[in-house]
GULO-876203 format. One record per residue (C-alpha): residue in three letters; x, y, z. Coordinates in steps of 0.02 Angstrom, whole numbers, padded with zeros to 5 digits, always signed. Each point is the difference from the previous one (the first is absolute). Layout:
N
ALAXYZ...
***
This chain:
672
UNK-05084+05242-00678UNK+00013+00028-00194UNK-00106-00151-00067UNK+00060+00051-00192UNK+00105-00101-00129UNK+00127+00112+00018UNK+00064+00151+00086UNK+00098+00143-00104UNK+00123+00076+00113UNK+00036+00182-00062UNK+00211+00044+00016UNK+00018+00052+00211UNK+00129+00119+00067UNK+00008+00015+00168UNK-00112-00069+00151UNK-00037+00047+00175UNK-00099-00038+00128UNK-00078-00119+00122UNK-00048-00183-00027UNK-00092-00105+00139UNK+00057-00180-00047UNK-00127-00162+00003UNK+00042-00132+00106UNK+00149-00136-00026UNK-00068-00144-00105UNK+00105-00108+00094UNK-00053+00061+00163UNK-00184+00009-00071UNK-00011-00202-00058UNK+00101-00073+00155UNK-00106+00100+00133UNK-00164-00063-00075UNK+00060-00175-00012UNK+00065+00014+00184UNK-00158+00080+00074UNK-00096-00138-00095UNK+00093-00129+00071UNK+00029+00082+00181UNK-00140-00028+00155UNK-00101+00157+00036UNK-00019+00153-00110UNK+00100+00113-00081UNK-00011+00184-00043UNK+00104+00030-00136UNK+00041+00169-00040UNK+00061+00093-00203UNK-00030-00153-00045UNK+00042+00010-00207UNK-00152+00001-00120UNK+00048-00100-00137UNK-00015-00160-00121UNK+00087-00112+00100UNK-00066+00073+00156UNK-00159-00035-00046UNK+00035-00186-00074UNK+00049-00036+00186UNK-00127+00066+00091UNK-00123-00084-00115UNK+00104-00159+00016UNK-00006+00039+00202UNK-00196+00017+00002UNK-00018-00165-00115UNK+00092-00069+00146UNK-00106+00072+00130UNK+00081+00141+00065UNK-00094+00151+00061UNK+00013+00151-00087UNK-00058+00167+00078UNK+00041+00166-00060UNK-00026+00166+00115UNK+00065+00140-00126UNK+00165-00035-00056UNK+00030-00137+00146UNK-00035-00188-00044UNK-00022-00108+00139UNK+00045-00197-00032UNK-00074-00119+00099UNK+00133-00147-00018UNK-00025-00193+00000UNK+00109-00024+00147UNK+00117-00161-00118UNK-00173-00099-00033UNK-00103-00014-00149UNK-00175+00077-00031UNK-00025-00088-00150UNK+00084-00146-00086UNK-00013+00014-00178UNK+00013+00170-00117UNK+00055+00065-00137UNK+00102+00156+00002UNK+00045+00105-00151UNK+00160+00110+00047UNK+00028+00110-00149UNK+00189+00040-00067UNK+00058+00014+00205UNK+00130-00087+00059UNK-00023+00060+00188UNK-00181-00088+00008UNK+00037-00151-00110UNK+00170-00061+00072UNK-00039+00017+00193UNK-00182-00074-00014UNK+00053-00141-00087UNK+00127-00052+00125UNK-00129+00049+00161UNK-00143-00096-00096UNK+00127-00137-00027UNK+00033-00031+00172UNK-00189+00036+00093UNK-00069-00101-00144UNK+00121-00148+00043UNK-00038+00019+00185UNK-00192+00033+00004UNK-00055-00094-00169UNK-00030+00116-00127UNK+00018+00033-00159UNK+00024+00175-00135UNK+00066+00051-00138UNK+00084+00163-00050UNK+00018+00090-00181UNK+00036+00157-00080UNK+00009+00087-00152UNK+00076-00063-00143UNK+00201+00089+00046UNK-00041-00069+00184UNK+00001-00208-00080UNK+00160+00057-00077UNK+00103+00062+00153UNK+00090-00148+00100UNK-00065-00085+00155UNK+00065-00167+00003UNK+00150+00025+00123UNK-00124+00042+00107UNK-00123-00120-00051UNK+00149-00157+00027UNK+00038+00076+00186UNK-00198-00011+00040UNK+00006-00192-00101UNK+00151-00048+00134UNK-00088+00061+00147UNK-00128-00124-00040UNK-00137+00111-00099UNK-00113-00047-00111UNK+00037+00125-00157UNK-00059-00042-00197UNK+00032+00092-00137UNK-00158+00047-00098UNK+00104+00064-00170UNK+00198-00011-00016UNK+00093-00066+00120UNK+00111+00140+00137UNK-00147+00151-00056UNK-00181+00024+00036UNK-00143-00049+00012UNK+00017-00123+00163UNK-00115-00102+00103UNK+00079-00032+00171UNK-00072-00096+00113UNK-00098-00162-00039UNK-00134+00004+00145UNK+00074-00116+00107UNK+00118+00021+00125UNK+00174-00007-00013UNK+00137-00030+00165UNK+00157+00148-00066UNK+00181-00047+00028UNK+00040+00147+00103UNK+00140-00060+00090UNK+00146-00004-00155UNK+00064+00165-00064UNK-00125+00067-00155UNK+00112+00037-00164UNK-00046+00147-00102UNK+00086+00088-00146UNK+00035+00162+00031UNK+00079+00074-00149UNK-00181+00007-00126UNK-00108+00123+00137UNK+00019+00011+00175UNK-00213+00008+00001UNK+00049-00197+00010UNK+00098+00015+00157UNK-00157+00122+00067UNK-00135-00106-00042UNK+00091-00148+00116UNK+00043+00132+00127UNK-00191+00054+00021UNK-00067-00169-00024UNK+00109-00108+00112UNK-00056+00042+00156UNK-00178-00074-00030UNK+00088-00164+00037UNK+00121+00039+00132UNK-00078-00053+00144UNK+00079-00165+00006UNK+00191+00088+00002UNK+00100+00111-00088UNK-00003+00036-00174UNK+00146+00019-00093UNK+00007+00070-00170UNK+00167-00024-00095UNK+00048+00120-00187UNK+00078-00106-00118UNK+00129+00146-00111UNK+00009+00179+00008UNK-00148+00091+00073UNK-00054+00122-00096UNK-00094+00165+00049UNK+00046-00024+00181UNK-00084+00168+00040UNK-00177-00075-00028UNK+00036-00148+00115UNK+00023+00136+00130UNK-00151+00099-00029UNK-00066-00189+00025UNK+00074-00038+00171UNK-00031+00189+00054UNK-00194-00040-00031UNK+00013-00171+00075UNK+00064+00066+00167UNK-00127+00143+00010UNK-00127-00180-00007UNK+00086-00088+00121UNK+00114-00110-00082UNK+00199+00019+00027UNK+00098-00087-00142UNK+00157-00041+00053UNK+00141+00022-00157UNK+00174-00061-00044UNK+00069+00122-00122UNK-00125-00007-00164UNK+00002-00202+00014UNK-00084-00056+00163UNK-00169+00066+00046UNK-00072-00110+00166UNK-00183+00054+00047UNK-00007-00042+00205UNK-00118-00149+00060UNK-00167+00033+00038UNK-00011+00198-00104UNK-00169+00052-00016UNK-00064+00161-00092UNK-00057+00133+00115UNK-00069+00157-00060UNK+00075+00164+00032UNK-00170+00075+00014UNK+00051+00152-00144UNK+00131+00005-00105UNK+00062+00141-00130UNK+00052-00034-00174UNK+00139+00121-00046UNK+00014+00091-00179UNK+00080-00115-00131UNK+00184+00032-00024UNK-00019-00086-00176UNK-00089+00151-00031UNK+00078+00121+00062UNK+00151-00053-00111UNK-00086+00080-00147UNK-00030+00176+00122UNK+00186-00012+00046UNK+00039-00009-00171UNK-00103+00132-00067UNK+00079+00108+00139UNK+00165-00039-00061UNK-00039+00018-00167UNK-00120+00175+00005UNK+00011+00067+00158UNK+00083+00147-00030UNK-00101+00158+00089UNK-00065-00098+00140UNK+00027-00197+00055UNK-00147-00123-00018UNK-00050-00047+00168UNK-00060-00200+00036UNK-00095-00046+00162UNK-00059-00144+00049UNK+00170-00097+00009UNK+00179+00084+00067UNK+00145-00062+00069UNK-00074-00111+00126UNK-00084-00105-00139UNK-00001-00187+00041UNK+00015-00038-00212UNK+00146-00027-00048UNK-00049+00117-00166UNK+00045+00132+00097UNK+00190-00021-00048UNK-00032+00080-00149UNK+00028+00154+00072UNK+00185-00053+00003UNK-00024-00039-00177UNK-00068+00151-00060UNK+00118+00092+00122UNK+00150-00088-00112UNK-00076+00079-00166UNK+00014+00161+00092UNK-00181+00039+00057UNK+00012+00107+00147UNK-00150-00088+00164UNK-00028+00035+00163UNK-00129-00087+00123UNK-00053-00038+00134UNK-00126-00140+00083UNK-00151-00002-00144UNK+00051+00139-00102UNK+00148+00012-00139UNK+00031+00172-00108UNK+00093-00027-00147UNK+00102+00118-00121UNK+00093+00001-00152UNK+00203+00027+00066UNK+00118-00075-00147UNK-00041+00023-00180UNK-00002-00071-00109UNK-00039-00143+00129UNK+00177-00122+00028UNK+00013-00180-00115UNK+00006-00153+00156UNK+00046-00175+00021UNK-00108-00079+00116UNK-00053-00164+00087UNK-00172-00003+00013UNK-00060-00140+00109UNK-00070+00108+00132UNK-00116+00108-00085UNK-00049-00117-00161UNK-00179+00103-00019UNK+00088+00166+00005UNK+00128-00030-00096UNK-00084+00010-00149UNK-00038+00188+00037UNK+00196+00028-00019UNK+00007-00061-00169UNK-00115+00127-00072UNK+00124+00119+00104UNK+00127-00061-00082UNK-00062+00086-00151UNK+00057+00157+00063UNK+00161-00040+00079UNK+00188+00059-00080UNK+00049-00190-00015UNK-00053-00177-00017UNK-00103-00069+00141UNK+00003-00203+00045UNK-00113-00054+00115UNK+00046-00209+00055UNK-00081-00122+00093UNK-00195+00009-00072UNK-00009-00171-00067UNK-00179+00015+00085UNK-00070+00152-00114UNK-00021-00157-00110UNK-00133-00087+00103UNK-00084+00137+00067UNK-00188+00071-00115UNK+00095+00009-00143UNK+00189-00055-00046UNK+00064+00185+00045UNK+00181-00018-00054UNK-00079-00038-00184UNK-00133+00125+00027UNK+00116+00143+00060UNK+00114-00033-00130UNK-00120+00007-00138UNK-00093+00165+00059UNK+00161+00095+00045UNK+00045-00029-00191UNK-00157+00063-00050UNK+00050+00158+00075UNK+00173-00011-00103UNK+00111-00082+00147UNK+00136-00097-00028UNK-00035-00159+00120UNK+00102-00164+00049UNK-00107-00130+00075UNK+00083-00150+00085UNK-00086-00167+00109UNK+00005+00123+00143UNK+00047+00177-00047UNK-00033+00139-00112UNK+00109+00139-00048UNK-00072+00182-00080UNK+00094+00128-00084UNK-00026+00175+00027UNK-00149+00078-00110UNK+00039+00153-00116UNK-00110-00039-00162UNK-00199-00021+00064UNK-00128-00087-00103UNK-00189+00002+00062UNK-00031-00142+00043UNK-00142-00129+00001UNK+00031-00089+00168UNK-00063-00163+00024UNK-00045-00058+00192UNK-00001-00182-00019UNK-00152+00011+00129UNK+00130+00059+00140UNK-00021+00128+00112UNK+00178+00060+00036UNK+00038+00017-00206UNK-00125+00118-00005UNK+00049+00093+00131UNK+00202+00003-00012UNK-00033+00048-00182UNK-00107+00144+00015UNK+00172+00083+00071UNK+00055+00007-00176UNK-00125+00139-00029UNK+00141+00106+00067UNK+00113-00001-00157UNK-00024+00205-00015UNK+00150+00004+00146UNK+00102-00115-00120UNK-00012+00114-00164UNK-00150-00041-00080UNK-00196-00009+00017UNK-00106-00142-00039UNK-00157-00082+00068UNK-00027-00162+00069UNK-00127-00133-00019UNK-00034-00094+00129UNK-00100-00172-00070UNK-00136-00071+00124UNK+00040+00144+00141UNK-00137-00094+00141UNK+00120-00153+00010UNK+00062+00092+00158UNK-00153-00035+00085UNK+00106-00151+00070UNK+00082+00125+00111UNK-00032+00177-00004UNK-00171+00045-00097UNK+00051+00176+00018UNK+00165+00003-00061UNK-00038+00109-00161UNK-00118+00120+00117UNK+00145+00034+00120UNK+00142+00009-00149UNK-00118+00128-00092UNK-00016+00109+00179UNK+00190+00026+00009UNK+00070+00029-00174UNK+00025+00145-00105UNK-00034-00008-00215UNK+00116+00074-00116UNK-00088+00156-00040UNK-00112-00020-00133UNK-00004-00176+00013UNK-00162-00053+00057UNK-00087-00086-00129UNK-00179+00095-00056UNK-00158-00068-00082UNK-00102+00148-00072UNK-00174-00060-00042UNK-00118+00161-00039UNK-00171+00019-00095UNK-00150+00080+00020UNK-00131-00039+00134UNK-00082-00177+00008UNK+00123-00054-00113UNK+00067-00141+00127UNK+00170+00068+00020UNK-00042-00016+00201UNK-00033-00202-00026UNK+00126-00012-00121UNK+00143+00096+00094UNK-00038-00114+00186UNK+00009-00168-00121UNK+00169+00068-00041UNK+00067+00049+00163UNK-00061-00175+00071UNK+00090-00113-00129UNK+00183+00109+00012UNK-00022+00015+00186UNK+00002+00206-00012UNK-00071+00140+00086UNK-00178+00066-00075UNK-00044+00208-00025UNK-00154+00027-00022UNK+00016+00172-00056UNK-00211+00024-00018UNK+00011-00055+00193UNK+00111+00147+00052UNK-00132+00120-00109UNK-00147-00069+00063UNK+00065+00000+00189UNK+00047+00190-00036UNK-00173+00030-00051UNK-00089-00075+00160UNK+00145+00074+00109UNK-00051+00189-00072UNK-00200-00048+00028UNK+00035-00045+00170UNK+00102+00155+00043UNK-00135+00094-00102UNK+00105+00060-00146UNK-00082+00052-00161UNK+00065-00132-00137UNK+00024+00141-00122UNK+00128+00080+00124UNK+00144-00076-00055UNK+00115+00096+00113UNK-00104-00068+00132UNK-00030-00186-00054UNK+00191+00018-00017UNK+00043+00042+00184UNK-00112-00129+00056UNK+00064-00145-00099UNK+00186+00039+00044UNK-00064-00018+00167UNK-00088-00157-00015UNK+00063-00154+00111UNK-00039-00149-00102UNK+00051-00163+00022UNK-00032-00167-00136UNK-00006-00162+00053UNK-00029-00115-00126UNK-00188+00033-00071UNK-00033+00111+00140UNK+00024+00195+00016UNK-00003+00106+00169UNK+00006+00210-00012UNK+00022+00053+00175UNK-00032-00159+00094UNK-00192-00033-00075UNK+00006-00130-00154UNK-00050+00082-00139UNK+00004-00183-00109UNK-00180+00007-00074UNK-00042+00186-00019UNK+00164+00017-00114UNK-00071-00152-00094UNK-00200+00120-00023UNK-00014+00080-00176UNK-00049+00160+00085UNK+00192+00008+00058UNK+00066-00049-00160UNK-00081+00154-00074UNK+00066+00096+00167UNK+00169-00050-00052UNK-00017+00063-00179UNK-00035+00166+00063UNK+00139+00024+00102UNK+00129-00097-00105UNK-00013+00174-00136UNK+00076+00097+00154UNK+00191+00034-00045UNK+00016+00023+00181UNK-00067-00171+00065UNK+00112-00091-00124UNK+00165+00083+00049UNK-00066-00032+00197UNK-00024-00185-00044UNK+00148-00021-00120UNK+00118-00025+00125UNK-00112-00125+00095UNK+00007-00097-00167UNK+00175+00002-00035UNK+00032-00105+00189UNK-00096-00143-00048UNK+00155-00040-00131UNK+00063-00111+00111UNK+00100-00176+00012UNK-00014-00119-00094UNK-00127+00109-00118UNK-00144+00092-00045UNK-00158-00030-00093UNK-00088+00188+00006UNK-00165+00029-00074UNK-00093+00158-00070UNK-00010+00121-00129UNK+00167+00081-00004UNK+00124-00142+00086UNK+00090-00009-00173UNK-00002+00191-00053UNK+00032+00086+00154UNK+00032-00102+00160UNK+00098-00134-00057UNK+00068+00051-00190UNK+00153-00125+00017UNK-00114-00156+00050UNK+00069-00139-00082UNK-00159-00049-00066UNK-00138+00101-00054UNK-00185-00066-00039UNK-00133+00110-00062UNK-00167-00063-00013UNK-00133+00029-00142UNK-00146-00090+00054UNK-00160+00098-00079UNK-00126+00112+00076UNK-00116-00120-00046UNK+00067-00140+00068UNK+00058+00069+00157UNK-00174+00085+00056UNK-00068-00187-00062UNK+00146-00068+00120UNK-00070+00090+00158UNK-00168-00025-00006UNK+00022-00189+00008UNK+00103+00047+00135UNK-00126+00094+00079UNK-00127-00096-00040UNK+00094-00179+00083UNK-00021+00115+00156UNK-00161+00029-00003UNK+00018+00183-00044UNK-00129+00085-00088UNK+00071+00063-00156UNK-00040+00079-00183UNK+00120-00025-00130UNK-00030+00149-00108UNK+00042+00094+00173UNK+00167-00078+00011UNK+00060+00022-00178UNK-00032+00182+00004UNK+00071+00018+00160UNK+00159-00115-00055UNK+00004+00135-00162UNK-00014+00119+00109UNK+00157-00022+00130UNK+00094-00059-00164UNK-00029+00172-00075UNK+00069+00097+00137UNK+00150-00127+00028UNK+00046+00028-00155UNK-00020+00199-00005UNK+00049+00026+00157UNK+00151+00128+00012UNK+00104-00096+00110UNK+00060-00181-00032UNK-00118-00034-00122UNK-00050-00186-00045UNK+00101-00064-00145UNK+00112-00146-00026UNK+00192+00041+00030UNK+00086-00007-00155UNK+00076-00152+00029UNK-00158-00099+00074UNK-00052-00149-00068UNK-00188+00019-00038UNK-00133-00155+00051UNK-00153-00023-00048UNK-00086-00088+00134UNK-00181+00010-00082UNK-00015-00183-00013UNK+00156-00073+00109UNK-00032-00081+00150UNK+00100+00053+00161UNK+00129-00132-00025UNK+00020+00009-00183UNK+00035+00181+00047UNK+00112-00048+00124UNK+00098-00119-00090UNK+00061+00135-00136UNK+00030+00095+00133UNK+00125-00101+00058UNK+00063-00079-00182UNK+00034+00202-00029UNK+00094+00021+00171UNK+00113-00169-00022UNK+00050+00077-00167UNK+00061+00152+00080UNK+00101-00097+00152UNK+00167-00054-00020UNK-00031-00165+00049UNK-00090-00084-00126UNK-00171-00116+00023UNK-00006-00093+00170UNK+00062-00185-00047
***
């Protein structure tokens, strides 16, 4: 996941591929609350790894739940309907799919066994309605207080003493705000139905009916069969009782495949983006965006668990569209709208409003930024076509699925121009799919030339190693360590007993090398090399080869790959004159002799390495000298580097003009 305060997204052209989805959200949060709840244990299988996955289990284990993984299976030892404890406090984060359904089932065991908890959030979570929910659990005969303003979280529910529940008269909830209300009753009602039949009764319009199915799918695979009249009439039988299934698989999220199917349709144009982990035989109703995305003229086919996708019309077609059934997705098709020949309208998504942010307002605002023309409505939104880009600062409003609908914009190359994206607080999809930038990144192609490239170069133990890493951590890009690839090319020629003065040789062996970096750790051949490329004596190994013409040109290539989405930060001694002469940015730096020989003894020194310091400035002088003179690639700043003179800057002092120097260069402006 890309923990940075942003994430520049280069201009993409075409993507293709394979992407293994994470499980359904919705799936994820309902199966954990129904294992928990259910007699007997559980093995729950792709279960999703996420923030509000983990707010529930830790909810789950407050509650007394056992939790047991075995690899990538989590067994749930449930409560079988009674209480473990009777008072806690649960924090549920910004999700909707703990905090709704735990309310209601702590509402009604708390009533019924004496208890008493209360549940919170985050600060967005205390702003996102509860209280029709909140007056159906009140009429049933539960104890529920408000703990800030009225209809919102916080809430206590449950008072400690016990409470008899009028189960016998029809329950009333609205179902035109979020159909999580109408779930939380369904999954919570048939604590209390041993008495008779519970009957649950939707006062307006249901919306989102697809998630009320995914709700009585699950319920059935636990034993209980709602009985339903239309979208209205939901009657849980007398005497249902959760009942484990023994395992149960969570299928891929079709919310997320939306932004797969989309990037298919938008940039699949050699070769179709394949999905698995949800098909055709999903039980999410999300999975009717195909037909959606099938309307704007992408071209799918599938089949159970798998989907390919493929660009067919283009530019993509303008819609009209009802969106009721597939209110998450849907905002995936307004970013596609950007590319279609006509206006598209997309009706019925009064909900976007309550959801982690107020999406409608949040769309319509970001889709601007980009230079959209946008109509926003109590419950629609209507985008123009795009022609004229602007790169754009995106703001995420702390929700997952505006991050990832609007990194789809990077595509504007296929629409006539070429600008990046910035992507403001990229690990808010942690809610759902931690990965998402990972598994973009593995399918899509740059516009040539695009790739943004840090240079930082300067002569040995002048920090540009420390300084380039710092770099690559805070953008959230990928590190070369050119002195890495020298130094492994000088133990790789040792070990196959090649004379470091035979450049040919050296050469042959270091175009043959199999190395492989993983984060601070460096394997040549399958044996970690890590700490011997870190020894002085292979720093001065590395000197001696790097004057070989021959081993340059056999590791240029090997350089050039690591220019790869988002970015590069590339260290070394040439980066800006010879590898990478059209990096954006280009730092040289000047530290002295002096200071850097005094710089690595303390170094050495803090390790308890024996070392003399009139030793390491003549041997600093010396590798500088034949840098410098050396007939290929020689060390000197490009002509357009910006020199630094670390001598007396500290590592984030460095850092930080680093970065100032960068912004200045990016279309963007400052991060506000």
């Amino acid at each position: 996941m890309f923990d940075t305060a942003f994430l520049d997204l280069p201009p993409l052209v075409r993507a293709r591929g394979t992407v293994r989805l994470p499980g359904s959200k919705s799936i994820s949060n309902r199966v954990l609350l129904l294992a928990g709840l259910a007699e007997g244990t559980t093995a729950v299988h792709d279960l999703l790894d996420s923030d509000d996955t983990r707010v529930m289990l830790a909810a789950l284990e407050q509650l007394g739940c056992g939790l047991r993984r075995e690899g990538e299976v989590l067994h749930v030892s449930g409560l079988g309907g009674r209480l473990h404890t009777r008072e806690a406090r649960l924090f549920l984060g910004n999700a909707g799919t703990a905090m709704r359904p735990l309310t209601a089932a702590l509402a009604v065991l708390a009533a019924t066994q004496g208890g008493a908890f209360e549940l919170s959030g985050v600060a967005r979570m205390h702003e996102r309605p509860i209280g029709d929910l909140v007056d159906a659990l009140r009429a049933l005969g539960c104890p529920v207080a408000d703990l800030g303003q009225p209809g919102y979280p916080p809430l206590r529910v449950g008072d400690g003493a016990l409470h008899a529940l009028d189960t016998a008269q029809p329950i009333p909830v609205r179902g035109d705000v979020s159909s999580q209300f109408l779930t939380a009753l369904l999954l919570a009602l048939p604590l209390v139905s041993g008495h008779g039949p519970v009957v649950i009764e939707v006062v307006g319009e249901l919306i989102s009916k697809p998630y009320i199915e995914i709700t009585l799918n699950l319920l059935a695979r636990f034993g209980i069969h709602v009985q339903r009249e239309g979208w209205q009439r939901f009657t849980i039988p007398q005497g249902s009782a959760y009942r484990t299934p023994g395992r149960i698989h969570v299928e891929g999220d079709a919310s997320s495949a939306s932004y797969f199917i989309a990037l298919g349709a938008i940039a699949g144009t050699d070769a179709p983006v394949r999905i698995e982990g949800v098909g055709f035989d999903a039980i999410q109703g999300d999975i009717r965006f195909v037909e959606a995305a099938q309307a704007m003229g992408a071209q799918v086919s599938g089949g159970p668990g798998w989907l390919e996708v493929r660009r067919g019309a283009w530019p993509l077609k303008g819609i009209t569209l009802d969106c009721n059934h597939i209110p998450d997705a849907a905002m995936t098709l307004a970013v596609m709208a950007l590319y279609a020949d006509g206006p598209t309208r997309l009706t019925n998504i009064a909900s976007w409003r309550v959801k982690e942010t107020d999406r409608i307002a949040a769309m319509a605002t970001e889709l601007r930024q980009l230079g959209a023309t946008v109509t926003e409505g109590p419950d629609f939104i209507e985008v123009q076509p795009l022609h004229a880009w602007r790169a754009p600062l995106i703001h995420t409003y702390d929700d997952h699925r505006m991050a990832m609908c609007l990194s789809l914009a990077a595509f504007n190359p296929l629409a006539g121009a070429s600008v990046p994206v910035r992507i403001a607080d990229p690990k808010c999809v942690a809610k759902t799919f931690p990965d998402y930038f990972e598994a973009l990144f593995s399918l899509v192609e740059p516009l040539p030339g695009a790739v943004p490239v840090i240079a930082v170069d300067g002569p040995t133990a002048s920090g540009k190693g420390t300084l380039a890493a710092e770099l690559a951590e805070r953008l959230g890009y990928h590190l070369l360590d050119s002195g890495a690839l020298y130094r492994a090319a000088a133990l790789a020629a040792r070990a196959a007993g090649v004379a470091l003065d035979d450049g040919a040789g050296v050469a042959r062996v270091a175009a043959a090398m199999a190395l492989r970096f993983q984060g601070q750790q460096v394997w040549l051949d399958g044996r970690d090399i890590s700490d011997e490329l870190r020894l002085e004596t292979t720093g001065a190994m590395a000197s001696q080869v790097s004057v070989h013409p021959a081993v340059r040109q056999a590791l240029h290539d090997v350089q050039l790959s690591f220019a790869r989405v988002p970015g590069l930060v590339a260290d070394g001694r040439d980066m800006g004159t010879v590898v990478f002469p059209g990096a954006a940015l280009k730092v040289f730096l000047t530290a002295s002799a002096d200071e850097r020989a005094e710089r690595r003894y303390k170094q050495l020194i803090s390790k308890g390495i024996s070392a003399n310091i009139d030793s390491l400035r003549a041997d600093i002088r010396a590798r500088d000298e034949r840098d410098m003179n050396r007939s290929a690639a020689p060390l000197k700043p490009a002509e357009d580097a910006v020199l630094l003179d670390n001598s007396q800057l500290g590592i984030e002092e460095s850092v930080q003009r680093c970065l100032g120097w960068w912004h200045e260069r990016r279309p963007f402006g400052r991060l506000a």
